[in-house]
C-alpha positions as CSV (number, residue, x, y, z in Angstrom):
1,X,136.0,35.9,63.5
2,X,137.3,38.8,61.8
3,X,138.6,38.2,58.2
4,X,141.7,39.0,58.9
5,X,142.2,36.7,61.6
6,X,140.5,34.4,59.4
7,X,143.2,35.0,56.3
8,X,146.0,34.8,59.2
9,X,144.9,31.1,60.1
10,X,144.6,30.0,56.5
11,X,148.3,31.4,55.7
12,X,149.4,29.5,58.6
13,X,147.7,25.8,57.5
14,X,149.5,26.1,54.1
15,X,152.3,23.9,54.3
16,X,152.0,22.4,57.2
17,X,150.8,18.7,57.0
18,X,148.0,17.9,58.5
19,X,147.1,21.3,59.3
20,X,143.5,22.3,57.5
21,X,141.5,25.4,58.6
22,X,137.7,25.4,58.8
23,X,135.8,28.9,59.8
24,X,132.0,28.7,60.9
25,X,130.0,31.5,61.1
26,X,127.1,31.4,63.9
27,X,125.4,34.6,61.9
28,X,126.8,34.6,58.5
29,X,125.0,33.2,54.9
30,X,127.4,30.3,53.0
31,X,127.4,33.1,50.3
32,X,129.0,35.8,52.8
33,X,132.4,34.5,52.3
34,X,135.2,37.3,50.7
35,X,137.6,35.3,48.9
36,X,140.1,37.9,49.1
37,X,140.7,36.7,52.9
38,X,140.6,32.9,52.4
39,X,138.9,30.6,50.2
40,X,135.1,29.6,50.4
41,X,135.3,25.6,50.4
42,X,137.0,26.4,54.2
43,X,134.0,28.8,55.3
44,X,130.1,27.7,56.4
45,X,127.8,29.8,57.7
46,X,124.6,29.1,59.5
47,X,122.3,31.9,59.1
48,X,121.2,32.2,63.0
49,X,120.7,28.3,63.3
50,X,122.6,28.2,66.6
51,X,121.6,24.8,67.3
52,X,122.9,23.4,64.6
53,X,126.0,25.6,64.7
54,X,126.7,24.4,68.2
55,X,126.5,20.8,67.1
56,X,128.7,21.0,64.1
57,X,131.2,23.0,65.9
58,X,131.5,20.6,68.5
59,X,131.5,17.7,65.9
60,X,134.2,18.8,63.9
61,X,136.1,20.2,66.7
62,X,136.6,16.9,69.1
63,X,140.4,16.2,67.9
64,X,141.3,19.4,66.4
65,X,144.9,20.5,67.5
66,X,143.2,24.1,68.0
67,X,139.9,25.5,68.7
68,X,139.5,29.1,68.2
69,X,136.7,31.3,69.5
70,X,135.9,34.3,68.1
71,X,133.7,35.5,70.9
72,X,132.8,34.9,74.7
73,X,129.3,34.0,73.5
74,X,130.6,30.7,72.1
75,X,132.3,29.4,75.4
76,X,129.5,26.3,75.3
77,X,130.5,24.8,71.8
78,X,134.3,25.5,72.8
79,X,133.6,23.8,76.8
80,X,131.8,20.8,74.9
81,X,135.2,20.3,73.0
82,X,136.9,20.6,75.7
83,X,134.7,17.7,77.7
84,X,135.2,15.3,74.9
85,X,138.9,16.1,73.7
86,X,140.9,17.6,76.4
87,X,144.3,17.6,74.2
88,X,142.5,20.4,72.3
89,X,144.0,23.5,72.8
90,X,141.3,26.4,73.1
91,X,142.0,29.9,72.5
92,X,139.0,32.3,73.3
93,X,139.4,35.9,71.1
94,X,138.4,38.0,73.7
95,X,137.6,42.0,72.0
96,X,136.1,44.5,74.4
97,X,132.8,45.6,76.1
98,X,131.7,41.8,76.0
99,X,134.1,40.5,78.6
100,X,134.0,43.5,80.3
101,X,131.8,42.1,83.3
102,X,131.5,39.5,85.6
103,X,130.1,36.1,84.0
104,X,127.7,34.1,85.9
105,X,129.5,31.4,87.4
106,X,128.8,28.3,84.5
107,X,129.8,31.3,82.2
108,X,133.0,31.4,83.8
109,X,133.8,27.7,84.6
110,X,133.4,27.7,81.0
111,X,136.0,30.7,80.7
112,X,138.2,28.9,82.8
113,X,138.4,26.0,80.0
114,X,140.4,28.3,77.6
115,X,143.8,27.5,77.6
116,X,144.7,30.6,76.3
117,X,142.9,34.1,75.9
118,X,144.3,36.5,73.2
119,X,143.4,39.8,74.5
120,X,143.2,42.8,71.9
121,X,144.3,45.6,74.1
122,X,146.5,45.4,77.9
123,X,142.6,47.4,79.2
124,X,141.2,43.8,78.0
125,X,143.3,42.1,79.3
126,X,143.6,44.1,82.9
127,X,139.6,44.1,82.6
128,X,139.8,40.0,82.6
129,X,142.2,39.9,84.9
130,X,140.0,41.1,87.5
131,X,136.9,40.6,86.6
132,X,137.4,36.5,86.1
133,X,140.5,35.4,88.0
134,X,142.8,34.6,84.8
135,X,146.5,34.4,85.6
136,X,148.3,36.7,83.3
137,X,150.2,33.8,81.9
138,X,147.2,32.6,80.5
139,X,146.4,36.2,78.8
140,X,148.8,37.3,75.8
141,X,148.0,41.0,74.0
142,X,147.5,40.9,70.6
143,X,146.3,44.1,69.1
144,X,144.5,44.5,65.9
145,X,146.2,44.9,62.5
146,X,145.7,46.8,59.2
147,X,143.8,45.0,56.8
148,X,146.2,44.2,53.8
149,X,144.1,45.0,51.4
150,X,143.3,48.5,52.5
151,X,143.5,51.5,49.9
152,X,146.7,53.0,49.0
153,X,146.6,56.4,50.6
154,X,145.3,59.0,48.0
155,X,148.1,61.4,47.4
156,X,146.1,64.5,47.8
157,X,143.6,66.3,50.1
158,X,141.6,67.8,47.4
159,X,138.5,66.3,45.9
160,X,135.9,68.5,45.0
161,X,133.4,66.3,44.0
162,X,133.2,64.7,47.2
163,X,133.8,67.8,48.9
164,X,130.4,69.4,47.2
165,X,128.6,66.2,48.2
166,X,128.7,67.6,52.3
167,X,128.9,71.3,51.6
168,X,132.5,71.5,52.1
169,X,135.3,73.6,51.2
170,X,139.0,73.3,50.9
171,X,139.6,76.0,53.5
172,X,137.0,74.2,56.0
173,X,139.0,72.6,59.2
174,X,136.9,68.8,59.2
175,X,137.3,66.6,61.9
176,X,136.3,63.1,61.4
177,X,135.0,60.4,63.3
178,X,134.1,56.6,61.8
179,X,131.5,55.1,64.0
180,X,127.9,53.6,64.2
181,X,125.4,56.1,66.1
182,X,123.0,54.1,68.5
183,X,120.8,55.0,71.2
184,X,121.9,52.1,73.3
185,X,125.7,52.3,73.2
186,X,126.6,56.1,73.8
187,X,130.1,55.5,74.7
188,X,131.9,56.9,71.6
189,X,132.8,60.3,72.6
190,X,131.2,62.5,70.0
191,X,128.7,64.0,72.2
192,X,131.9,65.6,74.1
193,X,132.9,66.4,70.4
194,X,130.3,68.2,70.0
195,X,130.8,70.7,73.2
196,X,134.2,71.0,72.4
197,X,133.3,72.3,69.0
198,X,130.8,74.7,70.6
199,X,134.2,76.2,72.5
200,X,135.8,76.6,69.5
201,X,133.5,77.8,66.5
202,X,133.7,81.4,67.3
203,X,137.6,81.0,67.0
204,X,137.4,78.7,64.0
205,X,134.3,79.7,61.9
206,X,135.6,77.0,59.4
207,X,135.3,73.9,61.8
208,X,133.1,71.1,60.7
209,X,132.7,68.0,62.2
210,X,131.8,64.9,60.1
211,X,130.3,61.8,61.5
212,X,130.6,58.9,59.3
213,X,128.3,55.7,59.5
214,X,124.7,53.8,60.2
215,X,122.9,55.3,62.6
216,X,119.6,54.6,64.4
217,X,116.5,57.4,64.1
218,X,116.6,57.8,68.1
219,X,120.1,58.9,68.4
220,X,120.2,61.0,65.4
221,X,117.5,62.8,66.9
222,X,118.7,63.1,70.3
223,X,121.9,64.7,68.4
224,X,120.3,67.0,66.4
225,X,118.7,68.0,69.7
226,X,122.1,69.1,71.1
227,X,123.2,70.5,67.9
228,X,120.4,73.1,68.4
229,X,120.8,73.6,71.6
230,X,124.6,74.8,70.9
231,X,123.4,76.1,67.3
232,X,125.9,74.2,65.2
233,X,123.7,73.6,62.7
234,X,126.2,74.6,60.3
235,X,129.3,72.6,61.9
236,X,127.9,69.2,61.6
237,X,127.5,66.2,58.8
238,X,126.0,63.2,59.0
239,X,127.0,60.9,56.2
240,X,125.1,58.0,57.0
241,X,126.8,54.9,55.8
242,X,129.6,55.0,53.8
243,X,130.6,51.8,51.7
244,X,133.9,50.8,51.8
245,X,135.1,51.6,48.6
246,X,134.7,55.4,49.7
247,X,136.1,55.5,53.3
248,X,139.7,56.3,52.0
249,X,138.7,59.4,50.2
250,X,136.4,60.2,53.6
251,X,139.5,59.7,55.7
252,X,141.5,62.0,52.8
253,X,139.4,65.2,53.3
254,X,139.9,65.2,56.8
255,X,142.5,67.5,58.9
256,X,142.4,65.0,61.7
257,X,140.3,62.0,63.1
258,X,138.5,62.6,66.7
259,X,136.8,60.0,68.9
260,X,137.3,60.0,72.7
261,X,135.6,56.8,73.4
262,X,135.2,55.2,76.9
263,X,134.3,51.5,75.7
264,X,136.7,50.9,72.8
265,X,138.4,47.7,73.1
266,X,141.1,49.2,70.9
267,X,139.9,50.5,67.6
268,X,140.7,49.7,64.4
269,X,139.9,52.9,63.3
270,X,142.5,55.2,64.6
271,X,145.1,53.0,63.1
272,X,143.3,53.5,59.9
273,X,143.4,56.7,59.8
274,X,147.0,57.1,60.7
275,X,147.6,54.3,58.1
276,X,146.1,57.8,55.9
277,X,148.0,60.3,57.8
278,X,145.9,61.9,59.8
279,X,146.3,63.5,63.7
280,X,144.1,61.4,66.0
281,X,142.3,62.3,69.0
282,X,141.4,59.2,71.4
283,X,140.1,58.7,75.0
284,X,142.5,57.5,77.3
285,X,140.3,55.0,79.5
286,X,139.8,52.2,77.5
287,X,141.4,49.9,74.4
288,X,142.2,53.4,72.8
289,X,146.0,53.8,75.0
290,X,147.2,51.1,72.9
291,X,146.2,51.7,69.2
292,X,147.7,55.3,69.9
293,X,151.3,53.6,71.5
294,X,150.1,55.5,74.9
295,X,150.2,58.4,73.2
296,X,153.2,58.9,70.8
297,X,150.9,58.2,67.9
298,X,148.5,60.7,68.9
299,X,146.5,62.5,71.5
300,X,144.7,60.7,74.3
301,X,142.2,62.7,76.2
302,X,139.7,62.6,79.3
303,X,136.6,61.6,77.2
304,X,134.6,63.1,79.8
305,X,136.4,66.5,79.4
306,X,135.1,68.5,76.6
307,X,137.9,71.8,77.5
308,X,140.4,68.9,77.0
309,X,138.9,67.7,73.8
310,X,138.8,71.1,73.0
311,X,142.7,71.8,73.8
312,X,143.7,69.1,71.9
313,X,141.7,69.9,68.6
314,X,143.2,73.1,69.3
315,X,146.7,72.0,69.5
316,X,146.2,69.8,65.9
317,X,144.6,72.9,64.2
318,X,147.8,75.1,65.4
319,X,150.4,72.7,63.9
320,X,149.2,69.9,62.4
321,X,152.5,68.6,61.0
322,X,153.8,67.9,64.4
323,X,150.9,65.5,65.1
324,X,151.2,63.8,62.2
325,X,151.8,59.7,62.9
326,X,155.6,57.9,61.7
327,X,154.1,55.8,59.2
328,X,157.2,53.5,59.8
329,X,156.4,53.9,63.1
330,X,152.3,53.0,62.4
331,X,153.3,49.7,60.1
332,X,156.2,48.4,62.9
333,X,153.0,48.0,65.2
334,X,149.9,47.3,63.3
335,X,151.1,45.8,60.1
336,X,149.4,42.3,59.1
337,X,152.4,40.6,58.8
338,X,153.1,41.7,62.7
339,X,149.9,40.5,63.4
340,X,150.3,37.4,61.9
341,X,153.8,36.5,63.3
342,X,152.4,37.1,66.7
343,X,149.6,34.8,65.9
344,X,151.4,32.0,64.7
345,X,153.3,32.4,67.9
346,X,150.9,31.6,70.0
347,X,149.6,28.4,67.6
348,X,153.3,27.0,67.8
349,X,152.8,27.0,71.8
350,X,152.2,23.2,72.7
351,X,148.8,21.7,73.3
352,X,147.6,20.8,76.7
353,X,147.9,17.1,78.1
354,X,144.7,14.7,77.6
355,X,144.5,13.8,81.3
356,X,144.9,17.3,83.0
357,X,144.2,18.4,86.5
358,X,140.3,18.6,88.3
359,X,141.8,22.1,88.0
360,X,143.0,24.3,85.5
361,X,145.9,25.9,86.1
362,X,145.5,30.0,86.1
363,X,141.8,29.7,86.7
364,X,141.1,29.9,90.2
365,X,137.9,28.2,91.0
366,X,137.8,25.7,87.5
């Protein structure tokens, strides 16, 4: 569970009598825990031990009011619940590329459990849809947020230090894209980025391209490959990772923000960088539609197109002021306190009955 969804449920037990919040981990150490989110008495992690996560879970869970899932791969702790406490409502948090293909069919008897899916973008929720048979009713959106405690934009572009560090210049035209680079999930666009940059170089000497996060040896290399082949040595940087402390002054020397994805589930980071005022570029056939507002916070693209990726660069470089997101605009969608009102809304919705029906309603085939 993310810890902002985390800090969201922890807000909402205060006060409420009765009400007590308890987050395991599957993958997590006990020490893991940032307090800034919610407090570690409420947290346990269990360090890979699946077995015993699955039995604790299940424990602790018979009689909740709500169980919440954090991910598909859980639906046998959360279908064990459900055996033993029907009256508990479960609420599968269903992201991207994970429920984006047909379950075998214990995998989706299991699915069908779930009283209630929260969906991070309409593609998820479409995706699901028609993939598993849910009945919309069953299926409510709710995007990703800001994390609250996010740096206060930095008032200025300039910062020489950091600047030096990738060979940059003031006068350079950087394009920016937040991501971790594997071999086995090339779905993030910058490959097209990279043709499109080849189109425009001789126009704008000054265009660098700056890729920010882990990456695996294989892809970097297969890359660097490209890179040669369209010699833009000298229009690329790899940062490798970047702690977190330093992304706001990455996302500060940029002119705008750039990844036509194909697989995003929605993508926290193109509402970050419009949270730091940046133009953003996204792919228009995934999650990507609704952190750009289908479009009126930014560009969407074919991700398949590198002329189009190139047009739009071009169109951000020519007048970048018009591109820039309404931050009123950016905080009315994707503020935490949105997030968690919409949250809370669906934990207000009443639980199921203890004795329901052989079958589910919504879930064809339950």
């Amino acid at each position: 569970m993310s810890r902002v969804a985390g800090m969201a449920l922890y807000e909402y037990t205060i006060g409420r009598q009765g009400r007590e919040l308890r987050v395991f981990s599957m993958y997590d150490e006990q020490g893991d825990v940032d307090e800034k989110y919610f407090p570690a008495p409420v947290f346990k992690g269990f360090h890979k031990k699946k077995i015993r996560f699955v039995y604790e879970a299940v424990r602790l869970g018979i009689g909740c009011r709500e169980v919440i899932l954090s991910h598909s791969n859980l639906l046998l702790a959360g279908f064990l619940v459900k055996v033993f406490s029907p009256q508990t409502k479960l609420i599968l948090l269903a992201h991207g590329i994970e429920v984006w293909q047909k379950f075998p069919f214990w995998k989706n008897y299991m699915l069908g459990k779930c009283d209630r899916v929260l969906a991070v973008s309409r593609f998820t929720k479409t995706r699901m849809m028609a993939l598993h048979g849910i009945a919309e009713k069953k299926i409510t959106v709710l995007n990703n947020c800001l994390d609250p405690f996010l740096q206060v934009p930095p008032g200025e572009r300039e910062n020489p230090d950091l600047l030096a560090r990738y060979g940059l210049t003031k006068d350079n035209i950087v394009l920016l894209t937040i991501t971790r680079l594997s071999f086995k999930e090339q779905y993030k666009g910058y490959d097209n980025v990279l043709y499109a940059i080849e189109k425009l170089k001789e126009k704008y000497p000054g265009i660098r391209y700056m890729v920010v996060g882990k990456y695996d040896e294989e892809e970097k290399s297969r890359l660097e490959a490209i890179i040669l082949a369209l010699k833009l040595e000298d229009n690329i940087v790899f940062t490798g990772f970047i702690a977190d402390r330093e992304l706001a002054a990455h996302y500060n020397i940029a002119d705008l923000y750039i990844m036509p994805s194909k697989k995003e589930g929605f993508g926290i980071v193109f509402i970050e960088a419009m949270y730091y005022g940046k133009p953003v570029i996204a792919g228009n056939k995934d999650g990507s539609a609704d952190a750009l507002d289908d479009g009126n916070l930014g560009l969407l693209v074919n991700p398949d197109d590198a002329n189009e990726i190139a047009g739009a660069i071009t169109r951000v470089i020519r007048n970048k002021t018009a591109f820039i997101p309404d931050p009123k605009q950016v905080m009315e969608k994707f503020s935490y306190p949105v997030y968690r009102e919409k949250f809370w809304k669906v934990l207000e919705e009443p639980r199921p009955s203890p004795f329901p029906s052989s079958t589910g309603p919504g879930f064809p085939g339950d």
